[in-house]
Structures are given as C-alpha cells and as structure tokens.
N, C-alpha and C positions, 0 to 999 in steps of 0.2 A: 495496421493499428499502431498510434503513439501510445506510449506513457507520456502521461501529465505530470508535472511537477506542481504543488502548489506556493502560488506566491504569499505572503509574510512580509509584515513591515517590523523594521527593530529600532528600535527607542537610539538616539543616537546620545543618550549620555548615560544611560544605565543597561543599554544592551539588551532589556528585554522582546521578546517576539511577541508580537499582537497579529490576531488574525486581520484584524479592521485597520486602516489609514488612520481612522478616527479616535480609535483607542491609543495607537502609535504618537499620535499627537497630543494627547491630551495629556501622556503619562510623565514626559519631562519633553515638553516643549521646548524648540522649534524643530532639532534635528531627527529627520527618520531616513531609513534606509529601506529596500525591498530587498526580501531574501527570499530562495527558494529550498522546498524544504525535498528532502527524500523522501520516496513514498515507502522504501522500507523501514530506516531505521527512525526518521524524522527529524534527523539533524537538520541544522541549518545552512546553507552557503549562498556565497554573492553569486554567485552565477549558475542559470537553470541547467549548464553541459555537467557541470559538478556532481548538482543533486544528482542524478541522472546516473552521473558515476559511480555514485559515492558507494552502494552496496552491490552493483551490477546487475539491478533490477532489470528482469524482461518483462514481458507483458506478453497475454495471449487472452485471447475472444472466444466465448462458449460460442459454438457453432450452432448450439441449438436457442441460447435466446440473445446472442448478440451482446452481452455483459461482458466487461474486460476485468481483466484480475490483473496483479504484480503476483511475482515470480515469490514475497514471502506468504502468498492466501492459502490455503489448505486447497482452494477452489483449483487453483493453478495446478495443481498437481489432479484433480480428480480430473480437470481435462484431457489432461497428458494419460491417465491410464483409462478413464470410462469415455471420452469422447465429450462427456459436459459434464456441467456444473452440479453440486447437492443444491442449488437454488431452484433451477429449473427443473429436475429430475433427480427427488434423493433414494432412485430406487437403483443400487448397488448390491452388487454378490457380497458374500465374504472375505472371499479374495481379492476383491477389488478395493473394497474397505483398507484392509489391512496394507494395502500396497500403498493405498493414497499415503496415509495417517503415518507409514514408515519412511514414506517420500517427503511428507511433509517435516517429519523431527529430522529427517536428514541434511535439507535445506535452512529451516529456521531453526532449529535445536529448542525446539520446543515440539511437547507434548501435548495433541488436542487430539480430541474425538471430532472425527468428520461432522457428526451431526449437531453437535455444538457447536462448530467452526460458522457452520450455518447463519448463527445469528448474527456474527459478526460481519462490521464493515469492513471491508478488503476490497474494495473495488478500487481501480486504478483513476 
C-alpha cells in the first residue's frame, strides 16, 4: 500500500493554493506552479518525497474492506488494535474503544470519540 499525496497548483504571483489548474490560472495569470500537499498536516511543498515527509505519515489497509487510512485517522489506530476499521465494523469492546480513542489523542493530540471519527474523511 502507497500513500498518495495530493497535487495543488499555486498562483505564481500571490502564492495562493487552488485545487484546479484552472482556478490557478485564472486568479493572477500566467504563472502557476504544482505543489504537493501532506495528508496529515496539509501544508504545501514543491516536491511529492517532502509532503510525504513532512509529518511522517504511514498508511495502513483495513483488511477487512480494503480502505487505506493515514497514520493521523482515528481509523489507523482501530486497525492496529481491533484488526479493522469503525467504517466497516463499529462493533468494538470497551476496551478496545478506549485504546483506540487514547492511541488516537496520543498520535494526533486531539480528542475524538471513535464513533464520531466515523464520519469523517481520513482516507489516504
């Protein structure tokens, strides 16, 4: 399994990031650049080995539906202790809960409830 970085165009006279080539161009024409961004923190940089670097993002695959997460998803940590994902299966002990959710504020330094984590995009 890779992590993907995503690509970004930036404005080449006021620096802005646009998702679109076309946005990029249109907002101070003619210069654009591509940037790739981090999938944790979503900084910007000129080259995709950077983003990549930039927070020490891993990636890991639910084994039971094939969905990749980054190393800041709440997800990424329920695989590492229940074996898969709250997407595919949010049926968890209590113990298992609490391990995620503390694995989780440990790594991202934030505070989420597993099953609100849930709704969120986190996919790699």
């Amino acid at each position: 399994m890779s992590i993907k970085v995503k690509e970004r165009h930036r404005c080449g006279s006021c620096r802005t990031v646009h998702d679109s080539i076309e946005d990029a161009k249109e907002c101070c024409a003619p210069t654009i650049t591509s940037v790739y961004v981090c999938p944790a923190c979503k900084g910007s940089h000129d080259d995709p080995d950077k983003a990549l670097e930039c927070c020490g993002v891993e990636g890991i695959r639910c084994p039971s539906c094939y969905r990749d997460y980054n190393s800041a998803s709440i997800h990424f940590q329920a695989i590492k202790v229940a074996g898969h994902c709250n997407i595919c299966n949010p049926l968890l002990t209590v113990d298992q809960q609490f391990a995620i959710e503390d694995m989780h504020y440990e790594q991202a330094g934030q505070r989420l409830c597993l099953h609100d984590g849930a709704k969120e995009e986190t996919h790699v």
